[in-house]
Residue, then its C-alpha position, 0 to 999 in steps of 0.5 A: x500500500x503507497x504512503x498516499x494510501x495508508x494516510x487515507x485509511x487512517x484519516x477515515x478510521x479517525x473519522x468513524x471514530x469521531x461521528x461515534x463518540x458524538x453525545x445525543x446531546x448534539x442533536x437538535x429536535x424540532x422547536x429548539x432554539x436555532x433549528x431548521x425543520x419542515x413537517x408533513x402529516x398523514x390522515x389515517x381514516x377507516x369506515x364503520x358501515x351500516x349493517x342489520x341483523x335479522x333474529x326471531x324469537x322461536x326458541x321461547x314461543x310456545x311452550x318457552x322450550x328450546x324447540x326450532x319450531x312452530x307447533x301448530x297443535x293436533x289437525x283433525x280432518x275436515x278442521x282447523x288449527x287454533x289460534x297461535x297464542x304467541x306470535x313469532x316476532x322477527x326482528x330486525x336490528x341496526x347500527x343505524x338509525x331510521x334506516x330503510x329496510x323491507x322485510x320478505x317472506x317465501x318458502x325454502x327453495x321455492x317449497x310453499x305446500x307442508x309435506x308430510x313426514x312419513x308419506x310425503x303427502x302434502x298441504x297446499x299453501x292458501x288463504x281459504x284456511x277453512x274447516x274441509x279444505x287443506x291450506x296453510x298460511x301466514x297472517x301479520x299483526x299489520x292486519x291484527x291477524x284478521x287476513x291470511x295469506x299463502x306462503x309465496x314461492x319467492x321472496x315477497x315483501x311483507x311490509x316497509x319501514x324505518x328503524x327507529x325505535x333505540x334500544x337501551x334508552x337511546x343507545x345501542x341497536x335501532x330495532x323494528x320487529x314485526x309479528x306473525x301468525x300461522x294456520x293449517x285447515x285439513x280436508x275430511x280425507x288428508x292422509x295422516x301424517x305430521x306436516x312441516x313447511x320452512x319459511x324464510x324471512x330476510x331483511x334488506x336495506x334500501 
């Protein structure tokens, strides 16, 4: 290595050692007395949107047990179910509120007759729910239960309206709930069976 050569390895060793041994105290921070700064800002944003749920009170109509299903009683031939003391209540929750909603009502996949569970005979659907003719149907507390109606094969609007009622003395969720009624009627020679039909309820926000 040339004299030139060594002299500059040395000086940079010197100066390393120099930058390292410098106290924090040497450096400024923004605001000090005789200090030069600039400064840029960064907006961090995210977004809670609306939301509904939907829910129904099934586990304690009835007999209040934990059953998942409406029990519409014994169905004599050429007769009616009764009146269902407690009406199934769908209610439908939000984050926001007075928001647009509709609520819709059809059978599972298109299926609107009750079929029997162990002959796979059937009870239409229908409005004429009376004694001698076999029909099911659903009536809503919009109507104090006086009109039935068939169940529709697809998703068909059973009322509009605004979510305003607040939980919790004014806070938390914005709720809407609406309650419904079932009956079956049997002809005088409906084959014997148990009988079962699914509706389907579904919220959406406008």
């Amino acid at each position: 290595m040339s004299k030139m050569s060594k002299a500059i390895a040395v000086l940079g060793v010197v100066a390393g050692l120099g930058v390292a041994a410098l106290p924090l105290s040497t450096y400024a921070a923004p605001g000090d007395e005789g200090t030069y700064s600039q400064s840029t800002s960064v907006q961090v944003q995210t977004k809670v949107e609306g939301a509904i749920s939907i829910s129904t009170n099934i586990d304690t109509i009835g007999a209040g047990t934990d059953q998942k299903y409406i029990d519409l009683g014994e169905l004599m031939p050429g007769g009616v179910t009764n009146e269902m003391a407690d009406a199934l209540e769908v209610t439908v929750n939000s984050n926001e509120k007075a928001v647009d909603y509709n609520l819709y009502i059809n059978g599972l996949n298109g299926e609107t007759a009750m079929k029997g569970l162990a002959t796979g005979a059937t009870i239409p659907t229908g409005a004429n729910i009376v004694a001698g003719t076999s029909a099911w149907g659903y009536a809503t507390d919009d109507d104090s239960y006086a009109a039935y109606k068939e169940i529709p094969a697809t998703a068909t609007k059973v009322n509009t309206a605004k979510l305003t009622t607040a939980q919790n003395g004014g806070t938390g969720d914005f709720v809407k709930t609406s309650s419904f009624k079932f009956k079956a009627s049997a002809s005088n020679n409906q084959t014997p069976d148990t009988y079962q039909g699914t509706v389907v309820f579904t919220a959406t926000v406008e």
